[in-house]
BADREN-411740 format. One record per residue: residue in one letter; x, y, z of N, C-alpha, C, O in turn. Coordinates in pm, whole numbers. Each point is the difference from the previous one (the first is absolute). Layout:
REM BADREN-411740
+--------+--------+--------+--------+--------+---------+--------+--------+--------+--------+--------+--------+--------+
| residu |  neast | nnorth |    nup | caeast | canorth |   caup |  ceast | cnorth |    cup |  oeast | onorth |    oup |
+--------+--------+--------+--------+--------+---------+--------+--------+--------+--------+--------+--------+--------+
|      A |      X |      Y |      Z |      X |       Y |      Z |      X |      Y |      Z |      X |      Y |      Z |
...
+--------+--------+--------+--------+--------+---------+--------+--------+--------+--------+--------+--------+--------+
This chain:
REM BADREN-411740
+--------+--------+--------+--------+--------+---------+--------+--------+--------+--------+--------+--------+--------+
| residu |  neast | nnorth |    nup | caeast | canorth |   caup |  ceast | cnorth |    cup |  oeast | onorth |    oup |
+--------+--------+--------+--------+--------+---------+--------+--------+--------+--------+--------+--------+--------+
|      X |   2095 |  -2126 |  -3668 |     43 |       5 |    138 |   -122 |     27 |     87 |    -55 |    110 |     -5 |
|      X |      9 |   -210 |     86 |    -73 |      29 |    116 |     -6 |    117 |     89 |     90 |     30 |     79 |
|      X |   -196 |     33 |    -94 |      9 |      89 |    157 |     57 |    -20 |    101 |     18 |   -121 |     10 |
|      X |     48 |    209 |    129 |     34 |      -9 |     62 |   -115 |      1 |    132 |    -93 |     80 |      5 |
|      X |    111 |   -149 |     64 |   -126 |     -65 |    118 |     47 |    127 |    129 |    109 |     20 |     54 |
|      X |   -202 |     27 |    -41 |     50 |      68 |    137 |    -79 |    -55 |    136 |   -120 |    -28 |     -2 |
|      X |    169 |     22 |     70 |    -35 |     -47 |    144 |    -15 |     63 |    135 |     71 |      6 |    100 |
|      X |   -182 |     37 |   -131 |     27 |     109 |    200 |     -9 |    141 |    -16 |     18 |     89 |     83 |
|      X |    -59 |    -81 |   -243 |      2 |     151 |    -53 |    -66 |     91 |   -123 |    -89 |    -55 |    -66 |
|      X |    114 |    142 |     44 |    -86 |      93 |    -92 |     94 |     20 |    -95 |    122 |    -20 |      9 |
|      X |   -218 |     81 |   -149 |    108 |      24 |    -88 |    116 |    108 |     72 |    122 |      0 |    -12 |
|      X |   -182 |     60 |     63 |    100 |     111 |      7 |    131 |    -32 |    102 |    103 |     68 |     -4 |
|      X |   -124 |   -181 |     95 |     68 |      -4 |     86 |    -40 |     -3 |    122 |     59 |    -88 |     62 |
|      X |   -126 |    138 |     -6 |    -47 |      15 |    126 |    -59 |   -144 |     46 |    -64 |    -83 |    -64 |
|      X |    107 |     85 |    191 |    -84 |    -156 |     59 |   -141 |     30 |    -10 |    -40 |    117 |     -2 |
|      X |    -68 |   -256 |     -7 |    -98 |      -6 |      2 |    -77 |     20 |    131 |     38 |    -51 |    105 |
|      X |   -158 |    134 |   -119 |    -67 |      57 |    117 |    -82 |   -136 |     17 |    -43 |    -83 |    -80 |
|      X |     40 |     99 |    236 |    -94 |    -110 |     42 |   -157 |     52 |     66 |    -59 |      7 |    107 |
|      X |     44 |     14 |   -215 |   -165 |     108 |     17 |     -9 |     72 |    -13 |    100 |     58 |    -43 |
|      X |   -226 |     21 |     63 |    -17 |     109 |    -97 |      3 |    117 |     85 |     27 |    -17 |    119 |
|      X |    -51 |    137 |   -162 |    -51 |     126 |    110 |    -48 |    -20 |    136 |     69 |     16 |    101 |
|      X |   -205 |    -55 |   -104 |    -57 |     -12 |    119 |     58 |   -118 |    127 |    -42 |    -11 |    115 |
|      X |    142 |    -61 |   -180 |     63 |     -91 |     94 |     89 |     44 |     31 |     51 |    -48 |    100 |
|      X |     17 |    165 |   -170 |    136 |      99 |     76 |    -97 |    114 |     88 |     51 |     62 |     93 |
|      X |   -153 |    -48 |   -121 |    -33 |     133 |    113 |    -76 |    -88 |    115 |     37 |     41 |    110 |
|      X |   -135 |   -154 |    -97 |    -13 |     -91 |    102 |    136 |    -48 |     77 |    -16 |    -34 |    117 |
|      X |    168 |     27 |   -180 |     79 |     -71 |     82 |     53 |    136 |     81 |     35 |      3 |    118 |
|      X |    -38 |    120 |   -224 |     59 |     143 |    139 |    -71 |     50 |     72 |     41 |     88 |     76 |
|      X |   -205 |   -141 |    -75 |    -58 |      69 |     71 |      2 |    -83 |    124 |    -37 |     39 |    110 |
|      X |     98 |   -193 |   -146 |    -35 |     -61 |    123 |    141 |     -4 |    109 |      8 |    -29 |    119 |
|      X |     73 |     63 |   -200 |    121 |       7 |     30 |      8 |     49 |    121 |    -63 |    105 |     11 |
|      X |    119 |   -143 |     93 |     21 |      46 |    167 |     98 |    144 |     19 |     -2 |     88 |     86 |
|      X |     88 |   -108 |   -210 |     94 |     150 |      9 |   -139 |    142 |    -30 |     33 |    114 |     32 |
|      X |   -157 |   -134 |    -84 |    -72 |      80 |    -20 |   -147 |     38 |     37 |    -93 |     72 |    -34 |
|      X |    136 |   -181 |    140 |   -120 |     -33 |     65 |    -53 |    177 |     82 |   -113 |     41 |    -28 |
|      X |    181 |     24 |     97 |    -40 |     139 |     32 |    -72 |     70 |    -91 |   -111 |     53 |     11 |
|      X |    194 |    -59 |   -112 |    -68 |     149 |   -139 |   -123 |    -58 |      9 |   -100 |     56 |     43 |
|      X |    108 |   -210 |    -97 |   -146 |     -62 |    -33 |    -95 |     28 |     83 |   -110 |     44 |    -34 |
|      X |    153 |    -72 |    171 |   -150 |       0 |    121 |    -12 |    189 |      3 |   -111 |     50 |     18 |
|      X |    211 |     24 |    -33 |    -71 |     156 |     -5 |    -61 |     32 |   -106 |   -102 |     69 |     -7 |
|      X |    157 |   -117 |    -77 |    -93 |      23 |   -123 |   -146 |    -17 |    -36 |    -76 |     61 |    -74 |
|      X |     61 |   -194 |    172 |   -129 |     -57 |     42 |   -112 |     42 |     83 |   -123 |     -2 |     -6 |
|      X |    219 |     41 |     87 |    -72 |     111 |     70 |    -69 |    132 |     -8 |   -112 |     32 |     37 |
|      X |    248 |     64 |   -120 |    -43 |      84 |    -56 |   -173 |    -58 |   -133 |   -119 |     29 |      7 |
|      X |    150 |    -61 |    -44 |   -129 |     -22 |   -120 |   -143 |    -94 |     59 |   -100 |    -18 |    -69 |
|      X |    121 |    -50 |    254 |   -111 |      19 |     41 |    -72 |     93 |     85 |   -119 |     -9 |     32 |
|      X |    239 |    141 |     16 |    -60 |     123 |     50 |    -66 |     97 |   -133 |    -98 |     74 |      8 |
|      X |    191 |   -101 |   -142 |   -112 |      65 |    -60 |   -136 |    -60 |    -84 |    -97 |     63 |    -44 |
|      X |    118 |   -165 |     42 |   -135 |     -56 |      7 |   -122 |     51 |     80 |   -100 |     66 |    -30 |
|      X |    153 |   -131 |    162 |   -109 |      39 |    106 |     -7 |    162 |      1 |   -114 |     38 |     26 |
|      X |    190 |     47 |    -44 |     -9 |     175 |      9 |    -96 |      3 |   -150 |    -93 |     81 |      7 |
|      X |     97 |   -115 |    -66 |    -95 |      -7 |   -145 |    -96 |    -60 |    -13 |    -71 |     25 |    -97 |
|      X |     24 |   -148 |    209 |   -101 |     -44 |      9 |   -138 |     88 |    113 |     29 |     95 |     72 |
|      X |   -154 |   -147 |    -80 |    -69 |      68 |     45 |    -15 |    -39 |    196 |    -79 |     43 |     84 |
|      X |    187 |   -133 |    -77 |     10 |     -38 |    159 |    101 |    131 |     78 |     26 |     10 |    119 |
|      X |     12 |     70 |   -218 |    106 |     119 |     49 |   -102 |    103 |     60 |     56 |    108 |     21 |
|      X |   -182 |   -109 |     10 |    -68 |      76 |     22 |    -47 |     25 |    118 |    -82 |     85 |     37 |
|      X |    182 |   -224 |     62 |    -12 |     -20 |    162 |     83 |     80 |     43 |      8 |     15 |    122 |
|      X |     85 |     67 |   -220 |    144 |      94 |     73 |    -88 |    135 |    -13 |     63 |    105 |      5 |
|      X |   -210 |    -98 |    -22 |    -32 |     174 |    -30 |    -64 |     -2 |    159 |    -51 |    -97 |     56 |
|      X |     70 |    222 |     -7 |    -59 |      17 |    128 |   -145 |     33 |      7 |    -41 |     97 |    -64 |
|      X |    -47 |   -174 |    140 |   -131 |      12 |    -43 |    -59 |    168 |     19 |     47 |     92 |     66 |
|      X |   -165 |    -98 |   -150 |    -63 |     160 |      9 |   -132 |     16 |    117 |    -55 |    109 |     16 |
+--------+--------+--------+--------+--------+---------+--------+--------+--------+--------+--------+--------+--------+
């Protein structure tokens, strides 16, 4: 008796993913419902950049 052919799926059952990891976190990050978190998030990590970089040194009051 021949195997049974599956179509559209995994052994286990589950439908087949159409890509991998990084194409599910590129499609939520681009996603418009998350577009806020994303741009603060963005933000946040280029204020601490620049507070950690050596250009943070224009906020000291001169001596």
């Amino acid at each position: 008796m021949p195997p049974k052919r599956q179509i559209g799926g995994t052994a286990v059952g589950r439908p087949a993913q159409r890509g991998g990891y990084a194409r599910q976190v590129i499609g939520e990050l681009t996603n418009p419902e998350n577009r806020s978190v994303v741009t603060s998030v963005a933000f946040f990590a280029a204020g601490v950049a620049f507070l950690h970089s050596s250009w943070s040194e224009i906020f000291l009051p001169p001596l």
